[in-house]
Every structure is written in C-alpha cells, then in structure tokens.
C-alpha positions in Angstrom: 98.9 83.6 136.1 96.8 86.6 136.5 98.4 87.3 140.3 101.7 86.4 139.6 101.4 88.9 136.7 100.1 91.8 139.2 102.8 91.3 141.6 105.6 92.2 138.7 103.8 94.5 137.1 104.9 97.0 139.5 108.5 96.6 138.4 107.7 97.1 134.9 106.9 100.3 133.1 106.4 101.7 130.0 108.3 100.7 126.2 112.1 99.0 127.2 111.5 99.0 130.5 108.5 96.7 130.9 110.7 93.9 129.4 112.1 92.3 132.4 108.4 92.0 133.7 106.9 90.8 130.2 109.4 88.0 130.1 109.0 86.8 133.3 105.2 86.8 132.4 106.1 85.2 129.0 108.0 82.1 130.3 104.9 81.7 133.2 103.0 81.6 130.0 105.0 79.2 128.3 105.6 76.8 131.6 101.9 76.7 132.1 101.6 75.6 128.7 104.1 72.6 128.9 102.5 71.9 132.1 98.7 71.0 130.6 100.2 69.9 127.0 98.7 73.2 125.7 100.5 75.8 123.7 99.9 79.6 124.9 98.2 81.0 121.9 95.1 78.6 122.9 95.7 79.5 127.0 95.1 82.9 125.6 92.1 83.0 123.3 93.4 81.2 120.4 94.6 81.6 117.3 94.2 85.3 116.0 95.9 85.6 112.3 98.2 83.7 110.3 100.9 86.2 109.3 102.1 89.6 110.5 104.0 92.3 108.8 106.9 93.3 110.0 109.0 96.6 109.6 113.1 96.9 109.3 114.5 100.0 111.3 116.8 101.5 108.8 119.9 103.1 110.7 120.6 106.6 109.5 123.4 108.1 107.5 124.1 112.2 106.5 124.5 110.2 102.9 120.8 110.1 100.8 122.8 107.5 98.9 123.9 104.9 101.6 120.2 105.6 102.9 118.7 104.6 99.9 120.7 101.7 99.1 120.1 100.6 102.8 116.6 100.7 102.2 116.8 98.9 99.0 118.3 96.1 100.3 115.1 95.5 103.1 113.2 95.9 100.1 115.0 93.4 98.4 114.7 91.1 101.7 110.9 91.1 101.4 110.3 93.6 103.7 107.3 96.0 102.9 107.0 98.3 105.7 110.4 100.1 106.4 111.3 102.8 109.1 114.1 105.2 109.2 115.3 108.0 111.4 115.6 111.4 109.6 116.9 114.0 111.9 116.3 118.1 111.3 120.2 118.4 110.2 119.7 115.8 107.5 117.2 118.4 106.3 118.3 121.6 106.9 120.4 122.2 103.4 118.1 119.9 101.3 117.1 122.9 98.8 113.0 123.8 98.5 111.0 122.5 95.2 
C-alpha cells in the first residue's frame, strides 16, 4: 500500500488538489480491506475515537440578518461549531462601539 501510495503522491498536492491521489489511496485502503475480511480503521491502527465534531460553512450574505438566521438554523441542526466568511466590505460601514 505504502508503494503504491508513493508513486501517486507525486500527482497530488496540497488542500483540493491532493484529492484525486487521496481517493485512489482511499479505495486501495478499502479493497485491501475486503480482501483479508478486515475493515481499514484496524489495517490502520485501530479504532481512535467514537465521535467527531463537525463544523457547517455558512455562505455569506451583505445582510447581518439572513447571516444570522443562517446560522441559527445549523444551530438548530445540532451543529456546534459553525464557520462563516466575513469579508472587509461587510465591515467597513459597521459603526465603532
């Protein structure tokens, strides 16, 4: 797995573009796997934690009020950790307190 993984590496990179090399890796993974009746979480160390968090990207919008009812309704969803994109015009007439 190890060498096959080296050979593609090469064609991956950094962020988005080290995706088509990941998932080739990833279904290697997952074949090897199905080939010794193992699943790849124990091919890889085992099992490492139950649960994760995960965020919800928020897209922006010049309105504070579509914002925050967008971001309400991941809160409503169960999501705990939220990310959004505030850009410098957003802020620029937002007065001083």
């Amino acid at each position: 797995m190890d060498r096959i993984f080296r050979k593609l590496k090469q064609f991956g990179g950094h962020g988005r573009q080290a995706g088509g090399a990941v998932s080739v890796e990833m279904a290697c993974w997952d074949l090897a796997g199905k080939a010794w009746g193992v699943p790849c979480w124990q091919m890889l160390g085992g099992k490492f934690r139950d649960k994760i968090r995960m965020y919800a990207d928020t897209p922006s919008d010049p309105d504070p009020r579509v914002m925050g009812r967008r971001l309400k309704a991941r809160v409503e969803r169960g999501f705990t950790f939220l990310k959004m994109d505030v850009s410098i015009n957003q802020c620029r007439n937002v007065p001083a307190r």
